[in-house]
C-alpha positions in Angstrom: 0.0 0.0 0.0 2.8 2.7 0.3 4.1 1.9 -2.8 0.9 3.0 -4.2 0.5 5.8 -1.9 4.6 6.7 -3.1 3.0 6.4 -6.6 0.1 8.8 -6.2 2.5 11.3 -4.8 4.7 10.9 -7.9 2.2 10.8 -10.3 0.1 13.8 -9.0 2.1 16.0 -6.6 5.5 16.0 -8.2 4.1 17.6 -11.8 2.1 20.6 -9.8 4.7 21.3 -8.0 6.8 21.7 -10.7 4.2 23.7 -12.5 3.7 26.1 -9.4 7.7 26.0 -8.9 8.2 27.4 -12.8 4.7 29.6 -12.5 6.6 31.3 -9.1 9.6 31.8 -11.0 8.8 33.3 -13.6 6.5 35.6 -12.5 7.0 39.5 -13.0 10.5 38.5 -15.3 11.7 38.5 -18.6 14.3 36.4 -20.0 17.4 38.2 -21.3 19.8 36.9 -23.8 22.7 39.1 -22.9 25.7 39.2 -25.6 28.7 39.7 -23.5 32.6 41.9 -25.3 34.2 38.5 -25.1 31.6 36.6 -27.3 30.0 34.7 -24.7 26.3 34.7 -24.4 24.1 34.4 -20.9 20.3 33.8 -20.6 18.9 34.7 -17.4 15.8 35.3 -15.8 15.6 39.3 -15.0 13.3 41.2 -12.8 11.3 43.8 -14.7 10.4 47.2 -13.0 7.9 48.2 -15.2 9.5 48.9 -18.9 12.9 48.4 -17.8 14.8 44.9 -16.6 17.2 44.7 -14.3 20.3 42.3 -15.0 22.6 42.4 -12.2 24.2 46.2 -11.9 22.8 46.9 -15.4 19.5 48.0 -16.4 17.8 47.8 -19.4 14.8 49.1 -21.1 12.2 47.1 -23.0 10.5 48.1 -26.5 7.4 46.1 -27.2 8.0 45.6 -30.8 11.7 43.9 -30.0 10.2 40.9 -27.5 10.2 37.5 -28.6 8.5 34.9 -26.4 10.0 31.8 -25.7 9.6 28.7 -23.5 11.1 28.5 -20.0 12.7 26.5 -18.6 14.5 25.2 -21.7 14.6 21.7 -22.4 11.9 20.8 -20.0 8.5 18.9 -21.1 6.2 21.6 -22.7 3.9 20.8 -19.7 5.8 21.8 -17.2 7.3 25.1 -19.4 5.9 28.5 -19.5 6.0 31.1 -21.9 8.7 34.3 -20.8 8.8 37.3 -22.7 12.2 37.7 -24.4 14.4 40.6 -25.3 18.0 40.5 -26.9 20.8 42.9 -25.3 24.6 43.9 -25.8 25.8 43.7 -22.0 27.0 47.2 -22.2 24.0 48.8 -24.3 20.5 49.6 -22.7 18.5 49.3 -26.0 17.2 46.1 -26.7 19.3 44.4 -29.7 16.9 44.3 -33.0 16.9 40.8 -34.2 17.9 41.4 -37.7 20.0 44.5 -37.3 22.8 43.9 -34.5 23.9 47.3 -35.1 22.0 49.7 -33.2 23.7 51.1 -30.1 22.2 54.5 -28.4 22.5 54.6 -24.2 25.0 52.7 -21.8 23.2 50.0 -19.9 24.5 51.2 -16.4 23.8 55.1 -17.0 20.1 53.6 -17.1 19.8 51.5 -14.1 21.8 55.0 -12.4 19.0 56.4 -13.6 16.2 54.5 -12.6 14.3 55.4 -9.1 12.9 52.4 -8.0 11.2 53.9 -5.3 9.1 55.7 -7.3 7.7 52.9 -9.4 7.1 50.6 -6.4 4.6 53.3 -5.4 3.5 53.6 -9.0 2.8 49.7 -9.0 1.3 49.7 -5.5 -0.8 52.7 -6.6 -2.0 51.3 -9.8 -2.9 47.4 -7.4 -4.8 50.0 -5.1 -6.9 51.1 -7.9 -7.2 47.7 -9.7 -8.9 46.1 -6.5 -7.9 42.9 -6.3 -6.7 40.3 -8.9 -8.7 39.1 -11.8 -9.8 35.2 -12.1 -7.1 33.3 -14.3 -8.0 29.7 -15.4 -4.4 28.8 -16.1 -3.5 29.8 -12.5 -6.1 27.2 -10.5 -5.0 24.2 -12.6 -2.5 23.4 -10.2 -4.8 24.0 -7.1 -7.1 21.8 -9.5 -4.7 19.0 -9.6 -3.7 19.9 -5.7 -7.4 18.8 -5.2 -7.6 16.0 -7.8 -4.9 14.2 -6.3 -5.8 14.7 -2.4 -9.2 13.7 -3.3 -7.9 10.2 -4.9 -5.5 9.8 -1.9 -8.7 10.3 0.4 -10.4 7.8 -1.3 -7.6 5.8 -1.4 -7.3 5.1 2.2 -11.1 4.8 2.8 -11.1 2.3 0.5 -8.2 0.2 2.2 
């Protein structure tokens, strides 16, 4: 009987906690491809303050029209991935990279995040949640408090049944 009940954890908890884990982890980030001077590359999840990200000491801003979306975390089952904005950077640059023309250059990456009070869009943020009310219904955010259920339910019936 505990190899069952080992099995039902597997089989039910393990996936929604990996789907809440990712959902957690990605929320309010962007994933930044970052070309470093030497010609190495890091992706990394970055924490957006409203239209600008924040990489470490560097800050960049974010045009609409430049983001890509991709899956994240790569190379995991497309259940258990979930889809994170994209931009495309130079390390040293604060304009998002177009992904045709590499060219463009225009503000240094760190005179941006200097410049960036983030004291004053926390209470833009917190302002703007104030006014909202509360947060709106989302489908995609209960299916793993659906499955939470789903599988205590069978676990419950499980044991009666023993």
């Amino acid at each position: 009987m505990t190899g069952l009940v080992i099995l039902v954890i597997l089989v039910f908890v393990g996936p929604m906690l990996l789907l809440v884990m990712n959902k957690m982890k990605v929320k309010g980030k962007m994933a930044c491809i970052v070309t470093k001077d030497d010609g190495s590359i890091d992706i990394r999840l970055c924490r957006m303050v409203r239209q600008f990200v924040i990489y470490g000491d560097y800050g960049y801003d974010v045009y609409p029209k430049r983001v890509r979306v991709m899956r994240y975390p790569t190379g995991w089952p497309s259940m258990f991935q979930e889809l994170v904005p994209v931009c495309l950077y130079n390390q040293k640059d604060a304009i998002p990279l177009d992904w045709k023309n590499l060219s463009e250059r225009y503000i240094s990456s760190m005179k941006l995040k200097s410049s960036i009070d983030e004291n004053l869009f926390r209470t833009v943020i917190e302002t703007q949640k104030e006014i909202s009310g509360g947060k709106k219904f989302n489908l995609r955010r209960m299916l793993p408090f659906a499955l939470l259920a789903v599988g205590v339910l069978f676990l419950v019936i499980l044991l009666v049944l023993r």
